[in-house]
C-alpha positions in Angstrom: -135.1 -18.4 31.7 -131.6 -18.5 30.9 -130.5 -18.6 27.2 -127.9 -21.1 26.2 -125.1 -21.0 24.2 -122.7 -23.4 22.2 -119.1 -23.7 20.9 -119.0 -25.3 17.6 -116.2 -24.6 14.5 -116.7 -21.9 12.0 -118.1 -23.5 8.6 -118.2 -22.1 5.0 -121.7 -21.5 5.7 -121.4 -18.8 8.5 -118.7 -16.5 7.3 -120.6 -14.2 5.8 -122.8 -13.8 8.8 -119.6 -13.6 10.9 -118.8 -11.3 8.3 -121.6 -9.0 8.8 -121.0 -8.8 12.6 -117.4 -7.7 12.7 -118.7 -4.8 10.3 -121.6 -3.8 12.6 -119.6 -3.8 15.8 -116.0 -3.4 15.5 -113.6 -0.8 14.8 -112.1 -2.2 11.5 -108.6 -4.0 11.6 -107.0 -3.6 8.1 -108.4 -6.8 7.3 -111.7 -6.1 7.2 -111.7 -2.5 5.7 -111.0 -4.3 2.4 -114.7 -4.6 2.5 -117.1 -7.4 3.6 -117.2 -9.8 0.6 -113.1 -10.2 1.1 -113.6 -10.8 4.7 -116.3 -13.5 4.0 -113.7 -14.8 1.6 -110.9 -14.2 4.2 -112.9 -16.3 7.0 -114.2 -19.3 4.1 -110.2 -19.7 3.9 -109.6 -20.0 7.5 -112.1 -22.8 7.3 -110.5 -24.6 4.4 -106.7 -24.1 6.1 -105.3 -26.9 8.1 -103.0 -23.7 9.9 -106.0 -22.0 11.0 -109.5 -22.6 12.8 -112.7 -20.3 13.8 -114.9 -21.1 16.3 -118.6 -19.9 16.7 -121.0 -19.1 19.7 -124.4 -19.8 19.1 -128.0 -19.0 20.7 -130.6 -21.4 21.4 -131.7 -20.5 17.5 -128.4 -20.9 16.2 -128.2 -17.4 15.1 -124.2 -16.4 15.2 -123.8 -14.6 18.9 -120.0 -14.0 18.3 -117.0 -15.8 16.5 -113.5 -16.3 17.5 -110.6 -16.9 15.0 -107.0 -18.3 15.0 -103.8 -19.7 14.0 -101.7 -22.7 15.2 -98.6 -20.9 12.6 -99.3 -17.5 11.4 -97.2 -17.5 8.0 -98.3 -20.2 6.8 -101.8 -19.7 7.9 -101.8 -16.4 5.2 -99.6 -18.5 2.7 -103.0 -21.3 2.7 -105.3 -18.5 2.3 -103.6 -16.7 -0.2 -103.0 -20.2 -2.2 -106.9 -21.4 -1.5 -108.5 -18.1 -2.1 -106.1 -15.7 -3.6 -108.6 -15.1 -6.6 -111.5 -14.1 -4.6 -109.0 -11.8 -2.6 -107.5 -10.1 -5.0 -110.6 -9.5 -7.2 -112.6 -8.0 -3.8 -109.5 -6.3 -2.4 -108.6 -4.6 -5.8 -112.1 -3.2 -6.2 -111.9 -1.8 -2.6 -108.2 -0.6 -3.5 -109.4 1.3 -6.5 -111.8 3.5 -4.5 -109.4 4.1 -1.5 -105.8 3.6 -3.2 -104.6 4.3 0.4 -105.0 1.1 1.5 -102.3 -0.1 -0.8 -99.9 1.2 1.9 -102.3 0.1 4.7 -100.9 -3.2 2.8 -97.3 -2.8 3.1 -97.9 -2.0 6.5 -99.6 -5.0 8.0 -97.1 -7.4 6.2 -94.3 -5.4 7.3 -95.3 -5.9 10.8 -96.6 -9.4 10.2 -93.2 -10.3 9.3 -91.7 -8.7 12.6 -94.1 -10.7 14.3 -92.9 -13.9 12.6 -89.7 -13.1 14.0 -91.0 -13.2 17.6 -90.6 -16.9 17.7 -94.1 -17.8 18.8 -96.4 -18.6 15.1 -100.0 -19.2 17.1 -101.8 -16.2 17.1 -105.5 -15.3 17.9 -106.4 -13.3 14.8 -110.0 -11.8 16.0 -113.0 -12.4 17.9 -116.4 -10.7 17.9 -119.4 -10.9 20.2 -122.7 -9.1 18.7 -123.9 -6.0 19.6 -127.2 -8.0 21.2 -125.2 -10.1 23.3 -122.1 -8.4 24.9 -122.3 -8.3 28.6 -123.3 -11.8 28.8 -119.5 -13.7 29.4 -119.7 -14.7 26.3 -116.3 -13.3 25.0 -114.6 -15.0 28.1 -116.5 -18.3 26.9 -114.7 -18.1 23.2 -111.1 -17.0 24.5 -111.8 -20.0 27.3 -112.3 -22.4 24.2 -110.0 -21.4 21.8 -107.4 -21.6 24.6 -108.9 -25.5 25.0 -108.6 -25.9 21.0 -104.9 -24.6 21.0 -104.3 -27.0 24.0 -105.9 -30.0 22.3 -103.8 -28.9 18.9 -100.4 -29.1 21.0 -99.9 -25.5 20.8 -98.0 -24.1 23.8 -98.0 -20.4 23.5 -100.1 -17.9 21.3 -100.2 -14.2 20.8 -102.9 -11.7 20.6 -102.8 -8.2 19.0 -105.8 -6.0 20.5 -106.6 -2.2 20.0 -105.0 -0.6 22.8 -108.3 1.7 22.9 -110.4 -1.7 23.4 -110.4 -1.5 26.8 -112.7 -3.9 27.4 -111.0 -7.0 25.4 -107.8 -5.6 27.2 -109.5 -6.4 30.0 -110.6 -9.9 28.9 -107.1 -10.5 28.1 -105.4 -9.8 31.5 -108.5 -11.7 33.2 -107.7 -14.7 31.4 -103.9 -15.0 32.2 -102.3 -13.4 28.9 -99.7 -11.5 29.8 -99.1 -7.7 27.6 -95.3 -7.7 25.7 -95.9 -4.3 25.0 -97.2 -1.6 22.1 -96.6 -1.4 18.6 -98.0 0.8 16.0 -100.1 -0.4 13.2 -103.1 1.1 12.5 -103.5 2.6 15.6 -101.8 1.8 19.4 -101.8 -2.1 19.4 -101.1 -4.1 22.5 -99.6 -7.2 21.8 -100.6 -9.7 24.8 -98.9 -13.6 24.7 -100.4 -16.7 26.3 -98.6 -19.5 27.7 -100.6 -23.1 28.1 
């Protein structure tokens, strides 16, 4: 028997399981190594923004089998968040802060760069996607970058960028094999490739 899986759009209701995914099977982006509850915060903001959208893979008992995230205009996108859930953030993110004041610069950084990357011209941007632990190896990451690609497309968006551990070699590899084309390396907590799609 062959399981099936679905596409549908993040809602409030599945961000922390999201949540609890990208800590259990990803290396942590800065992002996320603010701690769960922000990210859960994080992604319930992405589903209240009208500059960013999250899309969800499903089994056949709608348990969460990976998540995909984005941006249609990536400053603005963090200026909504901020504005929507800036509370919640700060509160979670200063707890985390006061146990690892490190991450204060880990702060500076990512806008530093996020700013750089503002200047490139091109505001979509894939932010992250997950696929479980129980379910890689299945096609499923193709099957989220296939429909986000579909959801940029039907939002007008004609180009986007992605920004992927250059140590991930296998959503390098899920990158080239789905037409994005790498701009090159940065640094930013870590090697980062930075890939660009054109629709």
């Amino acid at each position: 028997m062959v399981e099936e899986f679905r596409i549908r759009k993040l809602r409030k209701e599945d961000c922390q399981e999201a949540a609890q995914i990208r800590f259990e099977v990803q290396e942590m982006d800065f992002l996320p190594s603010l701690g769960i509850r922000f990210y859960t915060e994080w992604l319930k903001g992405t589903c209240e923004s009208k500059w960013g959208f999250g899309l969800v893979c499903t089994d056949s008992e709608e348990r969460i089998a990976g998540f995909i995230c984005a941006s249609v205009h990536l400053p603005k996108y963090y200026r909504d968040i901020i504005f929507r859930r800036g509370i919640f953030l700060a509160f979670w993110s200063f707890l985390k802060v006061l146990r690892q004041p490190k991450l204060l610069l880990g702060l500076l950084e990512y806008l530093d760069v996020s700013e750089k990357a503002a200047c490139s011209r091109v505001n979509a941007e894939l932010i992250t996607y997950v696929v479980g632990k129980n379910y890689r190896g299945r096609g499923l990451g193709n099957k989220l970058i296939t429909s986000l690609i579909d959801e940029f497309r039907r939002r007008g968006v004609k180009e986007f960028l992605s920004t992927v551990s250059s140590d991930n070699i296998i959503s390098c590899l899920i990158h080239e094999k789905n037409g994005f084309k790498l701009l090159g390396t940065f640094e930013l907590h870590g090697q980062k490739n930075l890939y660009k799609y054109s629709l």
